[in-house]
PyMOL CGO cylinders between C-alpha atoms (Angstrom):
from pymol import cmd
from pymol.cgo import CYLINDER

trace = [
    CYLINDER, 11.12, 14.60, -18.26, 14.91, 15.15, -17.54, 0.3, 1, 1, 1, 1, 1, 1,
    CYLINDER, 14.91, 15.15, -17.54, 13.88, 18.25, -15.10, 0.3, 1, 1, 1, 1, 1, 1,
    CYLINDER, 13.88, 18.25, -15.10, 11.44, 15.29, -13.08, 0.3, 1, 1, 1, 1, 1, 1,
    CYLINDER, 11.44, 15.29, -13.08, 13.68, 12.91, -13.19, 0.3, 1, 1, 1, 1, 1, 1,
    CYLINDER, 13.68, 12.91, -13.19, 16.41, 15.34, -11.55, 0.3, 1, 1, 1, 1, 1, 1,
    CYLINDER, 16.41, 15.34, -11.55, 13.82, 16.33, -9.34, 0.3, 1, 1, 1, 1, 1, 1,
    CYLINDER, 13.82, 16.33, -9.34, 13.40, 12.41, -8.38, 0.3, 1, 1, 1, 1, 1, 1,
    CYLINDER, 13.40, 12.41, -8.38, 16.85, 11.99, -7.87, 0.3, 1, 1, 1, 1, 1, 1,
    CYLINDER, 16.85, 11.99, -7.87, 17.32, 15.26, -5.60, 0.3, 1, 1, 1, 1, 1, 1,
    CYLINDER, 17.32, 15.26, -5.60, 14.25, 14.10, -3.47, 0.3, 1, 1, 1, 1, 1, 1,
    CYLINDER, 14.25, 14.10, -3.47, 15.88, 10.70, -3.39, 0.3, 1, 1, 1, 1, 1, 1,
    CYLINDER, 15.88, 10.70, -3.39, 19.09, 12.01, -1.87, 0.3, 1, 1, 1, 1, 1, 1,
    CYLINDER, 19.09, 12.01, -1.87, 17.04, 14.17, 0.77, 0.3, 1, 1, 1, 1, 1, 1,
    CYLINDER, 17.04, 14.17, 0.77, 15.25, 11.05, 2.17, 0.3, 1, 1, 1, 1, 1, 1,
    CYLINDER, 15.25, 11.05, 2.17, 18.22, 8.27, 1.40, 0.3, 1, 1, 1, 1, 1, 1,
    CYLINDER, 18.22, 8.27, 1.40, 20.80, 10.80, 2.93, 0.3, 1, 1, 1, 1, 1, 1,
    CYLINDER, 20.80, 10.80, 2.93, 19.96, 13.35, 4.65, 0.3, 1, 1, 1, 1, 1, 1,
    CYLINDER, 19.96, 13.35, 4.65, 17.24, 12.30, 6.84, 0.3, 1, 1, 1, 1, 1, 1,
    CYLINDER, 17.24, 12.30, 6.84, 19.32, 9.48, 8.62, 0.3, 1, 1, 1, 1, 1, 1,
    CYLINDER, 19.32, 9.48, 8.62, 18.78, 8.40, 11.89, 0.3, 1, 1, 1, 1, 1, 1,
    CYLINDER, 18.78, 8.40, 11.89, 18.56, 5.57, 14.23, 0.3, 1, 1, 1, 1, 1, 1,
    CYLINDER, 18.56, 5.57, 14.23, 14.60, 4.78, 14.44, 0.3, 1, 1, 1, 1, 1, 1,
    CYLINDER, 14.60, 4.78, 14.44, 14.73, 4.95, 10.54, 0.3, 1, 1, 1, 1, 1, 1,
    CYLINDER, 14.73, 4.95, 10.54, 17.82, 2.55, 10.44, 0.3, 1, 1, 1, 1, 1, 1,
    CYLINDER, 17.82, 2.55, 10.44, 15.99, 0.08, 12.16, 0.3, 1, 1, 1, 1, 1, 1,
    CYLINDER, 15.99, 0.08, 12.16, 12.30, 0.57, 11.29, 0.3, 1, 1, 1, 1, 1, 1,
    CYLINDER, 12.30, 0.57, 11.29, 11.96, 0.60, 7.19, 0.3, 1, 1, 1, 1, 1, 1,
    CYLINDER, 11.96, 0.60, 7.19, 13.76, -2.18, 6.58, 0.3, 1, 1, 1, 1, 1, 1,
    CYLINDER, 13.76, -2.18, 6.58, 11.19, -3.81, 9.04, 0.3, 1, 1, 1, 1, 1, 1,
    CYLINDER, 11.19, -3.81, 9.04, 8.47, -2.40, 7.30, 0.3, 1, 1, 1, 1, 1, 1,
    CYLINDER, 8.47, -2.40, 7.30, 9.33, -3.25, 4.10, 0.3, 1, 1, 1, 1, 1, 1,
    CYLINDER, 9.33, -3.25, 4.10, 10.15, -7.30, 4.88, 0.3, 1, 1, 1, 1, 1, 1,
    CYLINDER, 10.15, -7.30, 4.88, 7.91, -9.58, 3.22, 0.3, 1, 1, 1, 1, 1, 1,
    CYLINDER, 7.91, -9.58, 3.22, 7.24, -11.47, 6.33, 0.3, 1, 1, 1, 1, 1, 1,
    CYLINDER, 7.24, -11.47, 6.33, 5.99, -8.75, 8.06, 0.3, 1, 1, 1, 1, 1, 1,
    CYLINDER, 5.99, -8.75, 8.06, 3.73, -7.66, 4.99, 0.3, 1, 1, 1, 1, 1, 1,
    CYLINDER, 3.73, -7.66, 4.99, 2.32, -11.31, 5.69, 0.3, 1, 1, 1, 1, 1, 1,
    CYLINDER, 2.32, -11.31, 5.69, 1.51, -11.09, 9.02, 0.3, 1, 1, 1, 1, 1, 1,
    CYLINDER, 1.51, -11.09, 9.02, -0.07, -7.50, 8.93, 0.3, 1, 1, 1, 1, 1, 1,
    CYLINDER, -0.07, -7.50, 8.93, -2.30, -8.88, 5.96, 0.3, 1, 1, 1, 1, 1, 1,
    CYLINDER, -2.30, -8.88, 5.96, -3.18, -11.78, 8.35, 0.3, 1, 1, 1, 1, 1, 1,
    CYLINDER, -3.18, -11.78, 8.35, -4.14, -9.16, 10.58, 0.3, 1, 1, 1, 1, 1, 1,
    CYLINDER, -4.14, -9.16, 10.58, -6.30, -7.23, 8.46, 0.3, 1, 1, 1, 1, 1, 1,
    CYLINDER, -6.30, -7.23, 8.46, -7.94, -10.81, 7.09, 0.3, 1, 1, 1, 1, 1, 1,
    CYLINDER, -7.94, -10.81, 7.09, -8.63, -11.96, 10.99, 0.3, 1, 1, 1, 1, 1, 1,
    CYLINDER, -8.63, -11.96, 10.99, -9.92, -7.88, 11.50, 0.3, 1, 1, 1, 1, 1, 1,
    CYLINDER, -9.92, -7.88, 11.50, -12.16, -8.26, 8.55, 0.3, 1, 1, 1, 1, 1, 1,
    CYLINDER, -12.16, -8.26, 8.55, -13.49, -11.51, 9.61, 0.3, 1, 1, 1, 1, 1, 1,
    CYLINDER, -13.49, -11.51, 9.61, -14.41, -10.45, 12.74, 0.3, 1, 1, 1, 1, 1, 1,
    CYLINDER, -14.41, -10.45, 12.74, -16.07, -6.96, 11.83, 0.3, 1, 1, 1, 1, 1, 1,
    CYLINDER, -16.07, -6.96, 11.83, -17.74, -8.60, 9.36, 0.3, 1, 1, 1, 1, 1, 1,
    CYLINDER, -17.74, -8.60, 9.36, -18.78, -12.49, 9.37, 0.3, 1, 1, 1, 1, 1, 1,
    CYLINDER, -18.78, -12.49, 9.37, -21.28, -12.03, 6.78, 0.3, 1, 1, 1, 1, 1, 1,
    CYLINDER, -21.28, -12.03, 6.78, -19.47, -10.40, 3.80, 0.3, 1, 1, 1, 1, 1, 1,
    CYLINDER, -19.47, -10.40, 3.80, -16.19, -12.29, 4.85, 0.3, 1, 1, 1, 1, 1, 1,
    CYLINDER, -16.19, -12.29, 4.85, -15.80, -14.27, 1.56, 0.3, 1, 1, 1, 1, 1, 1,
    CYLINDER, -15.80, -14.27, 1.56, -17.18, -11.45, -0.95, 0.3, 1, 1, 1, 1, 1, 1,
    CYLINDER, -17.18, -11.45, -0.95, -14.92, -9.11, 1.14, 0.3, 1, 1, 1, 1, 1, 1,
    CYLINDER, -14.92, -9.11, 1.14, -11.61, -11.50, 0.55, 0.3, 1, 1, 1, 1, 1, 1,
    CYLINDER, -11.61, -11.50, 0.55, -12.66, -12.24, -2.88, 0.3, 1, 1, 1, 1, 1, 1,
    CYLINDER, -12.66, -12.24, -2.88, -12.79, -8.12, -3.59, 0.3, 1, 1, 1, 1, 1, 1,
    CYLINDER, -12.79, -8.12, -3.59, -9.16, -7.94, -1.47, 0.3, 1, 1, 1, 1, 1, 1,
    CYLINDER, -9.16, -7.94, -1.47, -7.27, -10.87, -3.97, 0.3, 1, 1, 1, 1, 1, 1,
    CYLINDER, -7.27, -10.87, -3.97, -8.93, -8.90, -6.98, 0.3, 1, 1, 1, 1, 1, 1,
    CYLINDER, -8.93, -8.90, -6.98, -7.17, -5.61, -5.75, 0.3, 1, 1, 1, 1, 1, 1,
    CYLINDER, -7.17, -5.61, -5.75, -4.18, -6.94, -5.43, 0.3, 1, 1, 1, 1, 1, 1,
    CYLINDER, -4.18, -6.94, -5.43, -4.05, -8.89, -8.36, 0.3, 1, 1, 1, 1, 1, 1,
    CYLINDER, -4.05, -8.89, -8.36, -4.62, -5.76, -10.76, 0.3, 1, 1, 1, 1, 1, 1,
    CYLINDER, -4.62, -5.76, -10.76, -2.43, -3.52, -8.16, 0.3, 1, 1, 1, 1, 1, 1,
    CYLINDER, -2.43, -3.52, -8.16, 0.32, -6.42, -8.53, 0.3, 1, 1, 1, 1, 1, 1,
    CYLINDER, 0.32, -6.42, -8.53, -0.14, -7.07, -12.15, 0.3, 1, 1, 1, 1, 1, 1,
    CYLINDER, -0.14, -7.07, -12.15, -0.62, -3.89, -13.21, 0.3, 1, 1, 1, 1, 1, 1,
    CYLINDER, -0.62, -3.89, -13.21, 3.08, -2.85, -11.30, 0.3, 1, 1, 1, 1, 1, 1,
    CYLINDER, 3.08, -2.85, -11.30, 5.14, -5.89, -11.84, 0.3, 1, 1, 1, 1, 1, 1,
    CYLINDER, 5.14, -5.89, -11.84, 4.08, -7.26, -15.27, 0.3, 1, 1, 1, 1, 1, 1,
    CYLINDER, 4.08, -7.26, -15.27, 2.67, -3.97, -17.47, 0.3, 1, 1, 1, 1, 1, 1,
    CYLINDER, 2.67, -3.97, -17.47, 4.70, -1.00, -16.19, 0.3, 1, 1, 1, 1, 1, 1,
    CYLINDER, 4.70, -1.00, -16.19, 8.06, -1.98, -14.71, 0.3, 1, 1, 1, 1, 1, 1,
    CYLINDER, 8.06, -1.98, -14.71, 8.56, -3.72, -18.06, 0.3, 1, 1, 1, 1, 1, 1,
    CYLINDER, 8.56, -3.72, -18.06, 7.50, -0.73, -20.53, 0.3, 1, 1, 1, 1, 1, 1,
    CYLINDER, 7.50, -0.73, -20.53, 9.62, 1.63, -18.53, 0.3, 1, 1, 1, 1, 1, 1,
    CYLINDER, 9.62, 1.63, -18.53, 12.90, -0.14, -17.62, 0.3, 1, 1, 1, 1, 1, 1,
    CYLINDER, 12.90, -0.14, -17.62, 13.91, 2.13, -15.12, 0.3, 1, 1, 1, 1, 1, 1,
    CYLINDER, 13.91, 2.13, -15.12, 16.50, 1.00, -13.20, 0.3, 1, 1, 1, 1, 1, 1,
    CYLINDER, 16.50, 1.00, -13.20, 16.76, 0.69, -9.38, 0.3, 1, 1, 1, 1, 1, 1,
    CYLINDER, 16.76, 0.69, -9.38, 18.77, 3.95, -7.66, 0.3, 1, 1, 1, 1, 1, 1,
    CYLINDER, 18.77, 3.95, -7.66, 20.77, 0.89, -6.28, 0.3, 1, 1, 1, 1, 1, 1,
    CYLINDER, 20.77, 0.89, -6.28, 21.52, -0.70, -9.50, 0.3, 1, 1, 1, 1, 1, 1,
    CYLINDER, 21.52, -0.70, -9.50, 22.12, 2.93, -10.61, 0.3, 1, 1, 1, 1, 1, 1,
    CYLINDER, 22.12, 2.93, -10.61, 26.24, 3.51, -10.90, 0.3, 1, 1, 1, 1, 1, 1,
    CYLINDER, 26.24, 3.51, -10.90, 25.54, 7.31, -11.27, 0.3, 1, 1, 1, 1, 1, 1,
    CYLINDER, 25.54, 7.31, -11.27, 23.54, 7.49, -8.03, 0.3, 1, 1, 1, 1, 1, 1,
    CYLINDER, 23.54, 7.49, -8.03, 25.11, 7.46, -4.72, 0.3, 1, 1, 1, 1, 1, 1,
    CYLINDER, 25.11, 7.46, -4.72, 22.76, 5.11, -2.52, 0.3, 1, 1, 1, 1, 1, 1,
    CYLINDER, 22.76, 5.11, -2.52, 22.81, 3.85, 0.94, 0.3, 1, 1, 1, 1, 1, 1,
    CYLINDER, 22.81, 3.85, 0.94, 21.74, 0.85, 0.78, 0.3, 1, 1, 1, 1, 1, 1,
    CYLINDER, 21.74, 0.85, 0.78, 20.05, -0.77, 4.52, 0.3, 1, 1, 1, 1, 1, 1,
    CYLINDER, 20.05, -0.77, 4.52, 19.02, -4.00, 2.80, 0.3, 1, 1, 1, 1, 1, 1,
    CYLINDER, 19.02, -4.00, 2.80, 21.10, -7.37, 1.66, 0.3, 1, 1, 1, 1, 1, 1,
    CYLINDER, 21.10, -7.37, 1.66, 19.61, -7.13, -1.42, 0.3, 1, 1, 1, 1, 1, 1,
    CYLINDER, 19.61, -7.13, -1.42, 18.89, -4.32, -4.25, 0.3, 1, 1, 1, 1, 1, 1,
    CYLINDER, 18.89, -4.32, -4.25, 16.64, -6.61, -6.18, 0.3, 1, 1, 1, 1, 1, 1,
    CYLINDER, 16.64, -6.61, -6.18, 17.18, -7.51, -10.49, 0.3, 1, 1, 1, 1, 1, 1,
    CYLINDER, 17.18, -7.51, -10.49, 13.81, -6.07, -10.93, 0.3, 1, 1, 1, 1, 1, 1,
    CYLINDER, 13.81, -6.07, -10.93, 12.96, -2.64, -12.58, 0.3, 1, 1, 1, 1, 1, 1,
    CYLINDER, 12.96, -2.64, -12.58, 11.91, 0.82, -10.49, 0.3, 1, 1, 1, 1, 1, 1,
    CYLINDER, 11.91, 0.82, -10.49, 9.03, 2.49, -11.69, 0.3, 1, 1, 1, 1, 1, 1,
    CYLINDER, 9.03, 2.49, -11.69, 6.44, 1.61, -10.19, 0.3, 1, 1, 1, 1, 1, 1,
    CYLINDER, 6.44, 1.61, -10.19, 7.06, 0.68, -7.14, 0.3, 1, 1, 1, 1, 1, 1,
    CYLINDER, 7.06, 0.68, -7.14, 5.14, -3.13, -6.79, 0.3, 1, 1, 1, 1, 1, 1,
    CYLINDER, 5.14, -3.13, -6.79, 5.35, -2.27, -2.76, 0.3, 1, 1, 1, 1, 1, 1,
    CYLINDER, 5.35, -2.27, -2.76, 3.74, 1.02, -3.00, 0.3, 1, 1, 1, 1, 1, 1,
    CYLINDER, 3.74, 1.02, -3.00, 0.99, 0.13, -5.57, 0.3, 1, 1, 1, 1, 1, 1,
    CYLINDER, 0.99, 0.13, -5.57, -0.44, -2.59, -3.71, 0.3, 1, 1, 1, 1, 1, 1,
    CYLINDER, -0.44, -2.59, -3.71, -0.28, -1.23, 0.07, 0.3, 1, 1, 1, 1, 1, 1,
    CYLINDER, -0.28, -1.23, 0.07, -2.46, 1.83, -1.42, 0.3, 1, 1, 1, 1, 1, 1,
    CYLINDER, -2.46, 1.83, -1.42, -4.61, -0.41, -2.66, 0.3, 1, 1, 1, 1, 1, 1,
    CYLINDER, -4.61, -0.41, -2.66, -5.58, -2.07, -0.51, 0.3, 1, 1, 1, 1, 1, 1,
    CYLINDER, -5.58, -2.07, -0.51, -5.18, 0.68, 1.82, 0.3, 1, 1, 1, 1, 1, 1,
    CYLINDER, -5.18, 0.68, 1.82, -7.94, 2.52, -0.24, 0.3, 1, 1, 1, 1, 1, 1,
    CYLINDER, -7.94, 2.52, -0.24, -9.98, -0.47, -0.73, 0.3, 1, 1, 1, 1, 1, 1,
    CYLINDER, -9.98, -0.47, -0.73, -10.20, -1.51, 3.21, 0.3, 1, 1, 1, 1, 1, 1,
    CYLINDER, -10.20, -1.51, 3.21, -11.04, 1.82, 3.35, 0.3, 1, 1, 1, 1, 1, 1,
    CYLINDER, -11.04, 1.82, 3.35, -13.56, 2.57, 1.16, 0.3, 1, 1, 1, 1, 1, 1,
    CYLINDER, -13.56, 2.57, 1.16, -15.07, -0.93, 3.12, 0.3, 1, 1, 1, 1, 1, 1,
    CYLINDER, -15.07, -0.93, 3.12, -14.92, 0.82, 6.03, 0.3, 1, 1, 1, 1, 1, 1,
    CYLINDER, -14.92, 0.82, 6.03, -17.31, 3.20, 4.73, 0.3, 1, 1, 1, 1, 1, 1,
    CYLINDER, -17.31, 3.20, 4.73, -14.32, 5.85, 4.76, 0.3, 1, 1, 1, 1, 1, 1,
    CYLINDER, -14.32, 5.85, 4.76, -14.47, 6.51, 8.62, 0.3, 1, 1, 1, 1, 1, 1,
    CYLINDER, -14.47, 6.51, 8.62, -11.77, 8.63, 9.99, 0.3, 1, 1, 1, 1, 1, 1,
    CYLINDER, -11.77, 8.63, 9.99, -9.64, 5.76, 11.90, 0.3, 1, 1, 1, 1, 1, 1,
    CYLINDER, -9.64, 5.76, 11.90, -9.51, 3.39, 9.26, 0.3, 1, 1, 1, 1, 1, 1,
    CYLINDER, -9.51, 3.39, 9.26, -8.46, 6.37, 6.96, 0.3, 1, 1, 1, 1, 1, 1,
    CYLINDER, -8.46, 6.37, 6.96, -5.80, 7.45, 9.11, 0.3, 1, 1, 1, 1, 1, 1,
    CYLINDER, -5.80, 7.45, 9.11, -4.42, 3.82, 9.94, 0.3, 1, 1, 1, 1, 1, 1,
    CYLINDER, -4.42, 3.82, 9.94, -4.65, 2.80, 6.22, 0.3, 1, 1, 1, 1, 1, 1,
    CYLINDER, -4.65, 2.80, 6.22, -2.98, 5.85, 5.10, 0.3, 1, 1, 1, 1, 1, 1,
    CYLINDER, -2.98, 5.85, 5.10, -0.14, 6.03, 7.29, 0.3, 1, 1, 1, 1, 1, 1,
    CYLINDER, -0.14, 6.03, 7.29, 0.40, 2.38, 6.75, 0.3, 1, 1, 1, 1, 1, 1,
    CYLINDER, 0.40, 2.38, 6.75, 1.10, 2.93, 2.92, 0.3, 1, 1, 1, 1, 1, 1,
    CYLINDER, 1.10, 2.93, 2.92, 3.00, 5.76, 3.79, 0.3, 1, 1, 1, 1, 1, 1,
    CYLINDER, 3.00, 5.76, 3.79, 5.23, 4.02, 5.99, 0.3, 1, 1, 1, 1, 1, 1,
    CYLINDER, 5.23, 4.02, 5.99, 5.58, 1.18, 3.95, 0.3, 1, 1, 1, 1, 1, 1,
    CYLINDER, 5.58, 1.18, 3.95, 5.99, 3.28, 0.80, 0.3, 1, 1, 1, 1, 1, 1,
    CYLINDER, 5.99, 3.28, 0.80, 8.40, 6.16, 2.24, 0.3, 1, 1, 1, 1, 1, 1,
    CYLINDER, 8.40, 6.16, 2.24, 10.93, 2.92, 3.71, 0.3, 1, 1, 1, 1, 1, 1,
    CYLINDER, 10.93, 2.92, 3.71, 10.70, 1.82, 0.02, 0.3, 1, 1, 1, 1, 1, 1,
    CYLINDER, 10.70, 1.82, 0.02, 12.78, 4.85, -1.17, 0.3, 1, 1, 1, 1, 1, 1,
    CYLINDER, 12.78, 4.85, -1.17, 14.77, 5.15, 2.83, 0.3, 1, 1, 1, 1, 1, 1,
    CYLINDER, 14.77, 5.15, 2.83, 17.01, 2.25, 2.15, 0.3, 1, 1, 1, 1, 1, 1,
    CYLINDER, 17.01, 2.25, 2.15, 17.63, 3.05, -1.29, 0.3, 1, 1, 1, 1, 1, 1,
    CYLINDER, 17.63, 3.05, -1.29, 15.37, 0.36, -3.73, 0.3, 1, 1, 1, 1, 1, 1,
    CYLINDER, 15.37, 0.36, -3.73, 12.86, 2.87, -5.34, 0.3, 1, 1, 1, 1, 1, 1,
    CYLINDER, 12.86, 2.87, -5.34, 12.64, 6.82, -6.23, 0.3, 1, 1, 1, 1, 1, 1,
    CYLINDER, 12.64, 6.82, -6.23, 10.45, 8.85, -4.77, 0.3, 1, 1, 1, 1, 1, 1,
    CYLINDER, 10.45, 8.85, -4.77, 8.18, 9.56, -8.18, 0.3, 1, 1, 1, 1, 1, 1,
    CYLINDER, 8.18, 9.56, -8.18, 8.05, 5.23, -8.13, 0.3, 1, 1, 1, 1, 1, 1,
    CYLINDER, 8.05, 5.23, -8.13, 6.12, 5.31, -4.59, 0.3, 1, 1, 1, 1, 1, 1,
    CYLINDER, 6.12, 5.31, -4.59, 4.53, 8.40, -5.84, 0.3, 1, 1, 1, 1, 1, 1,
    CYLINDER, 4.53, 8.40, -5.84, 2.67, 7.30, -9.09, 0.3, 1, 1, 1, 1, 1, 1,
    CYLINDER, 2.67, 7.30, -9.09, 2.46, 3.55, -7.35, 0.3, 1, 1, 1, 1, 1, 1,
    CYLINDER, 2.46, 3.55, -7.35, 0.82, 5.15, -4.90, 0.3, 1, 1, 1, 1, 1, 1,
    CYLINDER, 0.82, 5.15, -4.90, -2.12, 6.86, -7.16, 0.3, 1, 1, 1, 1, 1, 1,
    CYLINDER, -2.12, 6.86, -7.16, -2.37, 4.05, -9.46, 0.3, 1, 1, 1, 1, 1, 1,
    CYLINDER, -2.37, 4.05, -9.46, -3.12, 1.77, -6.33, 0.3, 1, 1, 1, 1, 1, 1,
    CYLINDER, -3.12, 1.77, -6.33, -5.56, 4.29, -4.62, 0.3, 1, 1, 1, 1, 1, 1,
    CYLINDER, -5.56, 4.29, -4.62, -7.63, 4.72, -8.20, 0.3, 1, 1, 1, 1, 1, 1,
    CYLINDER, -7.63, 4.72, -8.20, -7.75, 0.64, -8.30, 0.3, 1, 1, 1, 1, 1, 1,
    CYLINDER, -7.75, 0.64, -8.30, -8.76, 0.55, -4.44, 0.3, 1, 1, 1, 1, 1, 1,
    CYLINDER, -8.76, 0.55, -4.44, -10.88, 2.97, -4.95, 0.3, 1, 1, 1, 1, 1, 1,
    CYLINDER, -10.88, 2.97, -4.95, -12.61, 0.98, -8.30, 0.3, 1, 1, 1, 1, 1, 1,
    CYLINDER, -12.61, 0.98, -8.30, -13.04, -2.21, -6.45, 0.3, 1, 1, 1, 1, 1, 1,
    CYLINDER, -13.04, -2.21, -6.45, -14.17, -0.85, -3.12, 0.3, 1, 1, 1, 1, 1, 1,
    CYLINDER, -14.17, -0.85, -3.12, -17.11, 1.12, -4.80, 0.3, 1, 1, 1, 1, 1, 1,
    CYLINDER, -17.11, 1.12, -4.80, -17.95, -1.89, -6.93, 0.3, 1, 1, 1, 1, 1, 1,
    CYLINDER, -17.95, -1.89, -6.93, -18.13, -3.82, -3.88, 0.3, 1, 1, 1, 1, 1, 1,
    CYLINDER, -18.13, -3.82, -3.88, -19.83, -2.00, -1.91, 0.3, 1, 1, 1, 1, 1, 1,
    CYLINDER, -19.83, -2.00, -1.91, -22.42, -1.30, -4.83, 0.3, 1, 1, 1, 1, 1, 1,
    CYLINDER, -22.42, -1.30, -4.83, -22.92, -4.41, -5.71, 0.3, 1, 1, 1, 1, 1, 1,
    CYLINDER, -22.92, -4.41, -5.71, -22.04, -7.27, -3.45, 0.3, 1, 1, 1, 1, 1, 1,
    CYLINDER, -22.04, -7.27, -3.45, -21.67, -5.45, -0.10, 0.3, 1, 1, 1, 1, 1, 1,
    CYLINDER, -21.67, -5.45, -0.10, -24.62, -2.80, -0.23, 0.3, 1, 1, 1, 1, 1, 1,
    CYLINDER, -24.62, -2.80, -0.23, -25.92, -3.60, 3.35, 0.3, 1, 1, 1, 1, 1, 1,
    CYLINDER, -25.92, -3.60, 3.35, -22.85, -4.22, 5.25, 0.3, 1, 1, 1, 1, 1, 1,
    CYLINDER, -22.85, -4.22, 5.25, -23.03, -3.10, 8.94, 0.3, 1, 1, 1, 1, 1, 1,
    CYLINDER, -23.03, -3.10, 8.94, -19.78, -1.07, 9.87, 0.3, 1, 1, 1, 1, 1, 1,
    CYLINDER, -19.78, -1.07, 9.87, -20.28, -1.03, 13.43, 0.3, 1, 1, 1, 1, 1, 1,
    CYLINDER, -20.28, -1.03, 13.43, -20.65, -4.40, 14.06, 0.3, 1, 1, 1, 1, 1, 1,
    CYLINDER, -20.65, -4.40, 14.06, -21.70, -4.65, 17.36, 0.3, 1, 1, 1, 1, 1, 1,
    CYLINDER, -21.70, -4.65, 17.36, -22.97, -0.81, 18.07, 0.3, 1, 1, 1, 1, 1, 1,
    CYLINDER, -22.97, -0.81, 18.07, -25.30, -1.41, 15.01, 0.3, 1, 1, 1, 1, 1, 1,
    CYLINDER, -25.30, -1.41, 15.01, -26.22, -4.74, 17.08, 0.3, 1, 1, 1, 1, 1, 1,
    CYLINDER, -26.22, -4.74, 17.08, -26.57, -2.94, 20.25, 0.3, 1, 1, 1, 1, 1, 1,
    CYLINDER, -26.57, -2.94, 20.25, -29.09, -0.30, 18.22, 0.3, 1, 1, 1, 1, 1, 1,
    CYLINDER, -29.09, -0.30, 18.22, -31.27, -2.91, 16.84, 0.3, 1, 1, 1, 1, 1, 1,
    CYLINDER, -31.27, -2.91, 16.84, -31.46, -4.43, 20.09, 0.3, 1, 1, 1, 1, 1, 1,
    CYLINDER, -31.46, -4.43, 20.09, -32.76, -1.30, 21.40, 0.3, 1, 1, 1, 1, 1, 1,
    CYLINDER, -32.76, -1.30, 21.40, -35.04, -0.46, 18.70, 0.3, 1, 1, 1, 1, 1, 1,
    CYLINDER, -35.04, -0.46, 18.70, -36.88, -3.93, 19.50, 0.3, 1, 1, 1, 1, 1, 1,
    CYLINDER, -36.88, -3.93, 19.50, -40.81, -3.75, 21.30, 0.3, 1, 1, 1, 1, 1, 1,
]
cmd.load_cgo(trace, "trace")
């Protein structure tokens, strides 16, 4: 454990340090606001609604349930049982710090990390995995996850195991859902329309 923990602390320095630059300066601590994690998860609610009127409600219903275990789990289970201090609240580790605030709360897991993958994963696995959604979902948590340990709140192995922990709960729900309450949703919205249409005598 003291050889990962080094390890975490190394990695930390590499992205908190040495990978400086302008665009960075300017763009994590954008990504990681809370009122722009508000308005991108408007986005993805006024997205879903409009791919898919039908589902809508058993498709928000599925979202809150991620993100209440992903949240839960991260905030109120693990961060307590661990106590791991913040790199920031750390006096041994030398942080630059690009927020106002480091935060009172614990480090591992990271609560930002955790729930972007999961619902990154679960949107996903809605999205009957296609390759877009996969690639905008994941870099999304990236992003979100990597400015996490950029201006110095979290440690690379908090994002890290945040990051599985919300994929395998993203993962849960979306199969769930798609077993059990969304079987026949229509991905393609209006292409599957369009077929139909076509298909008619």
């Amino acid at each position: 454990m003291e050889i990962i923990e080094q390890l975490d602390k190394q990695l930390f320095d590499l992205v908190n340090h040495h990978l400086i630059n302008w665009f960075f300066d300017l763009f994590c601590p954008i990504m990681r606001n809370p009122q722009v994690m508000y308005i991108i998860y408007i986005i993805i609610i006024v997205r879903t609604y409009q791919l898919f009127p039908k589902h809508f409600w058993k498709i928000l219903i599925a979202g809150a349930i991620t993100f209440a275990i992903t949240d839960q789990l991260s905030a109120s289970i693990i961060k307590p049982y661990f106590h791991r201090l913040r790199p920031c609240n750390d006096p041994t580790v030398n942080v630059r710090l690009l927020i106002q605030h480091c935060g009172s709360g614990f480090s591992f897991v990271s609560a930002h990390a955790t729930n972007t993958f999961g619902m990154a994963t679960f949107l996903t696995m809605i999205r009957q995995k296609r390759l877009r959604s996969v690639t905008v979902f994941s870099l999304w948590a990236f992003v979100v996850s990597f400015s996490q340990v950029y201006v110095g709140i979290h440690y690379p192995g908090d994002v890290i195991v945040g990051g599985i922990i919300g994929s395998i709960v993203g993962i849960t729900i979306g199969y769930l859902s798609n077993t059990y309450f969304t079987k026949h949703l229509i991905v393609r919205g209006k292409a599957a329309m369009s077929e139909t249409e076509l298909n008619q005598p």
